[in-house]
C-alpha positions as CSV (number, residue, x, y, z in Angstrom):
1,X,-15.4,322.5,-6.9
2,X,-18.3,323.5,-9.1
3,X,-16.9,321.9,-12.2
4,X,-15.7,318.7,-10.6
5,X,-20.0,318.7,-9.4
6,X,-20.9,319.3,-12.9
7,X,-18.1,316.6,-14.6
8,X,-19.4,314.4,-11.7
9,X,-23.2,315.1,-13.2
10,X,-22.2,314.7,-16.8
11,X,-20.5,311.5,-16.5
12,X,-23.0,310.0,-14.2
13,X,-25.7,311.2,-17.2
14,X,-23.2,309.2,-19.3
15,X,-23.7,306.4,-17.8
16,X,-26.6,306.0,-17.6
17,X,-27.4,306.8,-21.1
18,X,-25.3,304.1,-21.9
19,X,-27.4,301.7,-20.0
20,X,-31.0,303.1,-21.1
21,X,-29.0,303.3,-24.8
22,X,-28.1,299.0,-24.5
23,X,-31.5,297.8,-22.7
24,X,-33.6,300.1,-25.5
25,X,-31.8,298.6,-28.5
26,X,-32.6,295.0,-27.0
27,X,-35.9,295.5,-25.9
28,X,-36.5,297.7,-29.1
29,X,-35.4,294.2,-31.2
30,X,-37.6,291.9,-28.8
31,X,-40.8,294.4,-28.9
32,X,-40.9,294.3,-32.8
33,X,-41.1,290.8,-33.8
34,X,-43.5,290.0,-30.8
35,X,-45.7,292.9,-31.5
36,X,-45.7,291.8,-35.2
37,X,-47.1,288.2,-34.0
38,X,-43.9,286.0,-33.1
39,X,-44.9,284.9,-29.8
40,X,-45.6,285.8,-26.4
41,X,-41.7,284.9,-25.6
42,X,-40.6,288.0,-27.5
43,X,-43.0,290.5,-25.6
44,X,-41.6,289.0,-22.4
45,X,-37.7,289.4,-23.5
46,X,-38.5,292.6,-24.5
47,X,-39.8,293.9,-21.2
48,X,-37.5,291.6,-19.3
49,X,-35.0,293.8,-21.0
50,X,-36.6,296.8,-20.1
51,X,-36.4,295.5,-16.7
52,X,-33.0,295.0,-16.9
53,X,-32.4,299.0,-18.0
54,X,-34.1,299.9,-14.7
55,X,-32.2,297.3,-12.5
56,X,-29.0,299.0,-14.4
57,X,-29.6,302.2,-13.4
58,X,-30.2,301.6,-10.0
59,X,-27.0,300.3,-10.1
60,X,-25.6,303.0,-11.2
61,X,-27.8,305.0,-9.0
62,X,-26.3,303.2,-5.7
63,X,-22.4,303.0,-6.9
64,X,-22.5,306.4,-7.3
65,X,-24.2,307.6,-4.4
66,X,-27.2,309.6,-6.1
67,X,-30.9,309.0,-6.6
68,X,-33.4,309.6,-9.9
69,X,-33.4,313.3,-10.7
70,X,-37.0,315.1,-10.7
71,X,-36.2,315.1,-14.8
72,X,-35.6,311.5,-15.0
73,X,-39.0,310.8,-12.9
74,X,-40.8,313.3,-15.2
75,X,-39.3,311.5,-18.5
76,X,-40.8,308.2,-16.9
77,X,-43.4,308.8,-16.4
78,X,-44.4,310.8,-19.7
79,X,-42.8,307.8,-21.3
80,X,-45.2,305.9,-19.4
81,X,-48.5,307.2,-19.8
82,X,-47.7,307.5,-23.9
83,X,-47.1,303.7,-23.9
84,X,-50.6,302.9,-21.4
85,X,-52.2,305.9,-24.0
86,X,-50.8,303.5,-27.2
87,X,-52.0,300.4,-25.4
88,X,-55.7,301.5,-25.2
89,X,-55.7,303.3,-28.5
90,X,-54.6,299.9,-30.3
91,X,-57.3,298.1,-28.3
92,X,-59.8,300.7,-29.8
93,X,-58.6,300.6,-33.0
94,X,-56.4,297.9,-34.3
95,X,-58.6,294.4,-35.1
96,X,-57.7,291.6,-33.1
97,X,-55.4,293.2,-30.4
98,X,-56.9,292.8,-27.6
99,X,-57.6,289.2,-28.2
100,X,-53.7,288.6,-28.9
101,X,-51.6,291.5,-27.1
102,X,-53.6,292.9,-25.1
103,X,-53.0,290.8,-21.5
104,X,-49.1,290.1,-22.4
105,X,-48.7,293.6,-22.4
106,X,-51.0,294.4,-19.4
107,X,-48.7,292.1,-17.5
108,X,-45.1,293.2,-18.8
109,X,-46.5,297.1,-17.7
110,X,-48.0,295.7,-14.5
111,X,-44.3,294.1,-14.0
112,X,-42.6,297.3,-15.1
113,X,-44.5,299.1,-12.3
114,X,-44.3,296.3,-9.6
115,X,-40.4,296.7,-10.1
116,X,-40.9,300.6,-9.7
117,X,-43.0,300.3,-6.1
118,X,-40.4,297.5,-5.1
119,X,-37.4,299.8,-5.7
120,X,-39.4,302.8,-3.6
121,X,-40.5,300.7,-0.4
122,X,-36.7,299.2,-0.8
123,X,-35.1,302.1,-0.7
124,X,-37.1,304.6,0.9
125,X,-39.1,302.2,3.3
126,X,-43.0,301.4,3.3
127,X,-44.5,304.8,5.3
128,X,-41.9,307.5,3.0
129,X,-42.1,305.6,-0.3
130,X,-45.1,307.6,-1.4
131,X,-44.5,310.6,0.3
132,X,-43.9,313.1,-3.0
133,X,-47.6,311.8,-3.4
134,X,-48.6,313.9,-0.7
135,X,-49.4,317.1,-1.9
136,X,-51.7,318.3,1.0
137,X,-49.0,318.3,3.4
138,X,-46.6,319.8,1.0
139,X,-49.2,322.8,0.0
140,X,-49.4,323.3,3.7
141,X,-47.5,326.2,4.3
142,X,-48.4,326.1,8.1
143,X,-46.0,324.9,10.5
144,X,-47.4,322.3,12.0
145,X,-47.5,320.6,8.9
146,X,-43.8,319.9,9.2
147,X,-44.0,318.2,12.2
148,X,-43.4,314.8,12.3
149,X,-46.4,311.9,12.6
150,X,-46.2,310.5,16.0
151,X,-49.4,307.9,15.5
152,X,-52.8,308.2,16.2
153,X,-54.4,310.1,19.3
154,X,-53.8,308.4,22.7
């Protein structure tokens, strides 16, 4: 049983490779011309493709019955903060960036991370979407910080 859960793991991680592998190279060849001045459309195909990646691997998240693994959250999100870090350091230091690029790429990350807080209220509802944010309760070690919220005082 154990290898059939860790053939089940590797082929799921396969898979969704694949995806990340085919929306990277596209959004990789849209991200390059529009960052070397083409045009606002390239920017936007390139995100739309990195848009694309994500809807694919929810996909492949919901065919196959699993969720995001804590790695795959952490890789996001390191991924993320060293493309906001790049964004800022290029408005610093490159001349005329944040006349051109700047807002087109402010909006394709604001999109990125709309499409992120969609999927969690989606899937996990509105009140439990942001619950791994909660690290008082989870620090708690108390008991009666594993009871459920029942509403305010009556």
């Amino acid at each position: 049983m154990q290898d059939d859960d860790a053939e089940s793991r590797l082929e799921r991680h396969a898979l969704v490779v694949a995806v990340w592998l085919a929306a990277g190279a596209v959004a990789a060849l849209l991200l390059l011309p529009g960052l070397g001045g083409a045009g606002i459309a390239w920017l936007a195909g390139g995100f739309a493709a990195l848009l694309a990646g994500f809807a694919g691997h929810v996909l492949v998240n919901a065919i196959l019955g699993t969720s995001f693994t804590p790695r795959e959250v952490a890789l996001a999100l390191v991924l993320s903060l060293a493309a906001l870090l790049a964004l800022v350091l290029a408005t610093l230091a490159v001349d005329g960036f944040a006349r051109t690029l700047f807002l087109p790429l402010l909006a394709g990350a604001a999109a990125l991370a709309a499409a992120v807080v969609f999927y969690l209220v989606t899937r996990h509802g509105p009140r439990r979407a942001f619950e791994v944010f909660d690290v008082i309760r989870d620090n708690n070690p108390r008991a009666a910080s594993q009871l459920p919220h029942r509403g305010g005082r009556k």
